[in-house]
Structure formats: C-alpha cells, structure tokens
N, C-alpha and C positions, 0 to 999 in steps of 0.2 A: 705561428705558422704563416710562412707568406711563399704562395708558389706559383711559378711564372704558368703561365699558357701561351698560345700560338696567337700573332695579330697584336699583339698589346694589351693582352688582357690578363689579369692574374688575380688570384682569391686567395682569401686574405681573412682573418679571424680577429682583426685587432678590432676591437671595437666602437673605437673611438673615431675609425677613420668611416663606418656607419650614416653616410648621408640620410637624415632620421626626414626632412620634408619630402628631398628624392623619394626616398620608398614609399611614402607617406604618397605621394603622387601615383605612382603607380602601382599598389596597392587597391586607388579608388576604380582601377580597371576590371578586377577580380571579382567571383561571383561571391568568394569567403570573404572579402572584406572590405567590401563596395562598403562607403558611409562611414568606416573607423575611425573618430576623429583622431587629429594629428598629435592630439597629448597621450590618448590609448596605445600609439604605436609606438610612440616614446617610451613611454613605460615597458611594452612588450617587450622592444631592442635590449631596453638598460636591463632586464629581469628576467632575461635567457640566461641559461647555463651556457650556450655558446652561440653564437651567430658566425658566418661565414658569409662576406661581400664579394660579389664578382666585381669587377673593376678593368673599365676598359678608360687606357691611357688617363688613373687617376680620379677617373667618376662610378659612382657607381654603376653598375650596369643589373645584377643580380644580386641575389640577400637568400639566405636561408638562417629559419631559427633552432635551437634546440632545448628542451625544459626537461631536466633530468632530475630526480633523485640521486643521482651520481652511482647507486649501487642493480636495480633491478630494473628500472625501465627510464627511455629516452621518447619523448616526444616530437615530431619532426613537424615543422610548422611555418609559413609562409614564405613556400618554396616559390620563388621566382624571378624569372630571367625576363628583363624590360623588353616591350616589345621590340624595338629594332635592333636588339644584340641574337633574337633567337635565330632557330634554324643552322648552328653553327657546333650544336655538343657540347655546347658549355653547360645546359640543365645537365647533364651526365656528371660533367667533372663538379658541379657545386654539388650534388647528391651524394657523389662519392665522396666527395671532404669533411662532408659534414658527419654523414653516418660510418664512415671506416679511416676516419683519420684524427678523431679526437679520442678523448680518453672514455666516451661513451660507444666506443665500439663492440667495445663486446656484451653491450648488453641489449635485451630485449627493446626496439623498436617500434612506435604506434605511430599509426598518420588518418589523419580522415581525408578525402582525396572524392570529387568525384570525375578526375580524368588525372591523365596521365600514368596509367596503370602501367604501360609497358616498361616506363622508364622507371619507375618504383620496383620494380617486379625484377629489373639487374641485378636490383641489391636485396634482393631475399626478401623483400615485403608482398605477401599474398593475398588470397583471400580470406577477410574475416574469419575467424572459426565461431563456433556454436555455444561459445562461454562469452560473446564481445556482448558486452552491454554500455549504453551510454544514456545522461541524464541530459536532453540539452539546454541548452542555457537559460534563464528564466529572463526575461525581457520584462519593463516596467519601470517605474520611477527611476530606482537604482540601476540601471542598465545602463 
C-alpha cells in the first residue's frame, strides 16, 4: 500500500523504507518509550505484523505499529507523528491506515494510550470495559 496525501506527504506500509534511527530519535521524546534503546526498536519494526510510515517528501515524518494474531485481535502501538509534521491531520490519516486499511481490519483492536483519546475514539476505540486486565512488564536484569 502506498497512498499519496496533501503537501508531500504519503503513508506507506513497506517496510523496508522504515527509517529505524529516525523513529528511534523521536521515540526518545515520548512518555512510552523515552530510553528504548535503538536495537529494541529494531526489533519492534522488523517483528510487527504491519507498520505504516508517514513520509514527508521521502523522510520519515510518522510510524505506526501493528502486532496481531492475524485471526481475533490487533494491537496498535507507537503511534506517532514527529514533532514538526503535526497539527496538519495526518495522526488521523496514519490511524485510519493502519487500523481499517490492512487485513487486520476487522478484527478486535487494543491500545494503551494515555492521551489522544479523541482521535483514537474516530475509529471505534473506547473506554476500557470491566473484563481489561494487564500484567505490566517486569523490569530487572533481563529488561
């Protein structure tokens, strides 16, 4: 999939074309993954079931991840748009690609998020219900 936008910019799923330091760079801006070193994010990229780059005239500019089962549920993960590309509705159109434009559309959806609720909330994503549980991550040597 590769599909143009307004300005020079277009999103793009190939993921080879993935500037892995880029995002790696601004990444360390983020409250989720301030400190991730830059071989973690490598890995993250290479071992999504889909990623989607925004891409202004060429560079990256935005990245979203996705980690599916391919059959009951999608995980949506390190949504973001570099600082000086936002303000423009391209978080919207990378959100919309990712989650209703690959072949995990139609299935059940999860994100941890603590902002950006409205723009999550276009695409069907709500408030927690009363069955979510989570384990988080154990930190220590192996971490």
């Amino acid at each position: 999939m590769r599909r143009p936008l307004a300005d020079g910019y277009e999103l793009d799923d190939d993921l080879s074309r993935v500037d892995v330091a880029a995002l790696h760079a601004a990444l360390q801006g983020t409250y989720w993954a301030a400190g991730r070193p830059l071989a973690e994010v490598e890995r993250l990229v290479r071992g999504a079931t889909r990623v989607v780059g925004l891409y202004h005239d060429g560079a990256l500019a935005g990245y979203a991840r996705c980690v599916s089962d391919g059959t009951s549920f999608a995980y949506l993960a390190d949504v973001i748009v570099f600082a000086e590309h936002r303000g423009r509705g391209l978080g919207v159109e990378l959100v919309r690609e990712i989650v209703e434009g690959g072949a995990q559309a139609g299935l059940r959806w999860l994100l941890h998020t603590a902002d950006a609720h409205d723009l999550y909330a276009k695409f069907g994503f709500g408030t927690p219900d009363a069955s979510t549980m989570e384990r988080p991550a154990l930190r220590g040597d192996d971490a």
